[in-house]
C-alpha positions, 0 to 999 in steps of 0.5 A: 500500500502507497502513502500517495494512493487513494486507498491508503489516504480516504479508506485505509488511514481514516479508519485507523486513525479513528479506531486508534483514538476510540481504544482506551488501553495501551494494550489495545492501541498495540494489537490495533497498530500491530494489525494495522501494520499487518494489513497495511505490508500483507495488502503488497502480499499477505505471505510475506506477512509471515516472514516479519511477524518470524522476524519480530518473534525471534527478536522479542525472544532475544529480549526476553532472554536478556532480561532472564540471564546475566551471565556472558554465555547465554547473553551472548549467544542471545545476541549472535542467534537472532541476528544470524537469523535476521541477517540469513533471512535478508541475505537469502531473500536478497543476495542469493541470486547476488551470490551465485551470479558473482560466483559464476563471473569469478569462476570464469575469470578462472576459465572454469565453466560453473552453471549456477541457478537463477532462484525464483526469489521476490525480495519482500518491500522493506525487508533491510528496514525492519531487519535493522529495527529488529537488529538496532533493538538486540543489540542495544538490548546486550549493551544495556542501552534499553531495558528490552520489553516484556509486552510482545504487543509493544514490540510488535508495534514497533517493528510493524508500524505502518509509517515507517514499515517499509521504507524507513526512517531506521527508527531505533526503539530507544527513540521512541520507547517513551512515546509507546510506553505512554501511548495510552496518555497521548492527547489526540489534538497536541500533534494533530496539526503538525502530523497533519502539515507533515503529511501534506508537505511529505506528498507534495515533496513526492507527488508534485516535485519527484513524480513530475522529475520523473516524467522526464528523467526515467524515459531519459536514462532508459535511452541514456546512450542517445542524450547529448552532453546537456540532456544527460546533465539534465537526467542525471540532475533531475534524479538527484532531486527526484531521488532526494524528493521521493525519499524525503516525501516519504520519510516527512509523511512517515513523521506526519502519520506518526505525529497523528499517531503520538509517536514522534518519528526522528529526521531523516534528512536534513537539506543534504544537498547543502552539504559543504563536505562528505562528512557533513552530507552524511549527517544530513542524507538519510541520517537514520542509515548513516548513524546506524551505519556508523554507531553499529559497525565503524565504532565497533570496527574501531572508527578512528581510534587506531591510527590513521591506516585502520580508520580509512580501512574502517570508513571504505568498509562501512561504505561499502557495506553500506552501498551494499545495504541498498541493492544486490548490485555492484553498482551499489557497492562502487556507489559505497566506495566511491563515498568512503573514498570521499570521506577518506580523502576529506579526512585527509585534506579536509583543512585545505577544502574548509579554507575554501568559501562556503559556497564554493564548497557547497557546489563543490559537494553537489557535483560529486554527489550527482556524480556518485548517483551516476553509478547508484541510478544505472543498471550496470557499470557499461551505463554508467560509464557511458552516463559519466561519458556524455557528462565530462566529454562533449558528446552530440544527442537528444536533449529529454523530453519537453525540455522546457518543462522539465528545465522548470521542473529542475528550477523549483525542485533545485531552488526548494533543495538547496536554498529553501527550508526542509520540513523539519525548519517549517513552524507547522503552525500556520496562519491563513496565507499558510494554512492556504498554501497548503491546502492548494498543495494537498489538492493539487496532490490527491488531484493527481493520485486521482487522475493517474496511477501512483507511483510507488517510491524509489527506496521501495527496492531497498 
């Protein structure tokens, strides 16, 4: 099911918000938000289902584990069990076919002819989501950072909450453990206003600006090798803010419906593009990935604490798990190297580029990141380079479809992410001029999610 979809905002939405605000336990409030979650991730396909509620069962159980025994054994293999199965149910649903295909490219390099089956394996929506929930959740149950819960409801709402299910934010169960443990004091009326602005500046970000980018910039790179020197600039910098868009839409919706749901649901981004560094980019682009990323393997690693060598060591292998992490594709782990070589060459040149202006060093970490989204967008490393071609060598061709259009589409979206406020700087209390603004955008939203199909959202397939 589709935040931007018609069934989700006038069927499935209005009945779980009502039912929610009329139950007078927290208890109930967590068997309803659980089979809400449920309904809401079995409506893509019920068997799948299954799949997470084995997840959140294994996980709660490590929990409970936790909280029986104290001696190192039994914690640790508390700790080592569920999250080799959390982890071998993600590798196999997504990197089984990965596996086999890059074991049969590197037996070739050897001159030995090896057949390996294609599995017939659909990769469940949102699986690397909720296998980091449940993860962040043991994990930080062995450091002692949270006492793990007894009430398997509770548990259960918070690995299949239906805001942030299937395509994040990364939420850890200490950020909002306060929020469910009071879920039944909540005021239904403290947040309403903002669940509300959050939501509708979340489907404008998708339905207005990243659809509209994508009515020119998926039919421009489907034909890449035809795009001269400037339309492919034009593709490549359409994506950059269709992506930044569609995934921030989703992320500001997810803090709306939580907010209407008394949950506060952390930032996902904030203005990435910005940046004036790599380091800087990563806290601002998907800062629930990144400080998993970072809190959960770099400092285990031993980030920057062993000299110089290992620390760069330790930056290129967090990134190239990371790119990992998006997609089974070796275009994803060059994407992953390629910013763990930015950050490396930051830590090491960094007071040198900090001596520049600001602004110089903003457009500076623009142009790199739209160069990494090259390898991140294409489909294999022959599109990519030829993308990275027609960008850097003057190269005749096509420019996208409707130009002139989509050279205004480029103006706003670029105009609103490098120079306006995110969601998370608006005040969300609004006068009449406000409150007017947006209800145009709302309209203009659900007019579109009417008269055209919906789209699903790129993060989606990660």
């Amino acid at each position: 099911m589709l935040f931007n979809s018609f069934i989700f905002i006038f069927v499935f939405l209005p009945i779980a918000y009502a039912v929610f605000w009329m139950l007078p336990t927290s208890r109930t409030r967590y068997v309803w938000l659980t089979l809400t979650g449920y309904v809401f991730y079995g409506y893509w396909d019920p068997r799948f289902c299954l799949l997470m509620a084995f997840s959140t069962l294994v996980s709660y159980s490590a929990g409970l584990g936790f909280l029986r025994w104290t001696d190192p054994r039994h914690r640790k293999l508390c700790l080592v069990v569920p999250i080799t199965v959390d982890l071998a149910l993600l590798g196999f649903f997504k990197y089984a076919n990965f596996g086999l295909q890059t074991a049969q490219a590197v037996s070739h390099v050897f001159g030995v002819d090896v057949r390996v089956p294609h599995l017939d394996i659909v990769l469940p929506i949102g699986i690397s989501f909720y296998t980091f929930h449940t993860i962040t959740y043991i994990v930080d149950s062995y450091r002692g950072v949270i006492t793990p819960t007894r009430n398997f409801f509770e548990f259960s709402t918070y690995v299949s909450l239906f805001s942030q299910l299937v395509a994040g934010p990364i939420v850890r169960f200490r950020q909002i453990e306060e929020d469910l443990e009071n879920i039944a004091a909540h005021d239904r009326r403290r947040w309403l206003q903002r669940g509300i602005s959050f939501f509708i500046v979340g489907l404008v970000e998708k339905v207005l600006v990243a659809d509209s980018l994508a009515a020119f910039v998926d039919p421009a790179l489907a034909n890449y090798a035809a795009l001269s020197t400037l339309g492919t600039w034009m593709a490549m910098l359409g994506y950059t803010f269709q992506l930044y868009f569609d995934f921030s839409g989703y992320s500001t919706m997810a803090v709306g419906l939580g907010y209407l749901f008394g949950i506060r649901i952390p930032q996902n981004f904030n203005s990435p593009y910005k940046a004036t560094d790599p380091s800087d980019f990563w806290r601002r682009w998907h800062i629930s990935l990144s400080s998993v990323l970072r809190d959960y393997l770099y400092i285990p690693l031993g980030g920057n604490r062993h000299g110089e060598w290992r620390t760069y060591r330790n930056l290129m292998l967090t990134m190239l798990l990371g790119g990992l992490w998006h997609g089974a594709s070796w275009t994803f782990v060059v994407w992953g190297a390629y910013h763990g070589a930015l950050l490396s060459v930051y830590r090491l040149y960094g007071r040198a580029w900090d001596a520049l202006p600001a602004s110089l060093r903003r457009a500076g970490m623009f142009v790199l990141a739209v160069v990494g989204w090259v390898f991140f967008r294409s489909a294999s490393f022959h599109m990519a380079a030829g993308v990275l071609r027609a960008m850097f060598v003057p190269t005749a061709g096509s420019l996208v479809q409707q130009p002139i259009l989509a050279a205004i589409a480029l103006t706003i979206a670029g105009t609103w992410a490098m120079a306006g406020p995110n969601a998370f700087e608006l005040r969300h209390e609004y006068r009449f001029s406000g409150r007017m603004v947006l209800t145009w955008g709302l309209a203009a939203s659900l007019a579109i999610i009417i008269g055209l199909r919906s789209s699903p959202f790129l993060y989606f397939q990660f």
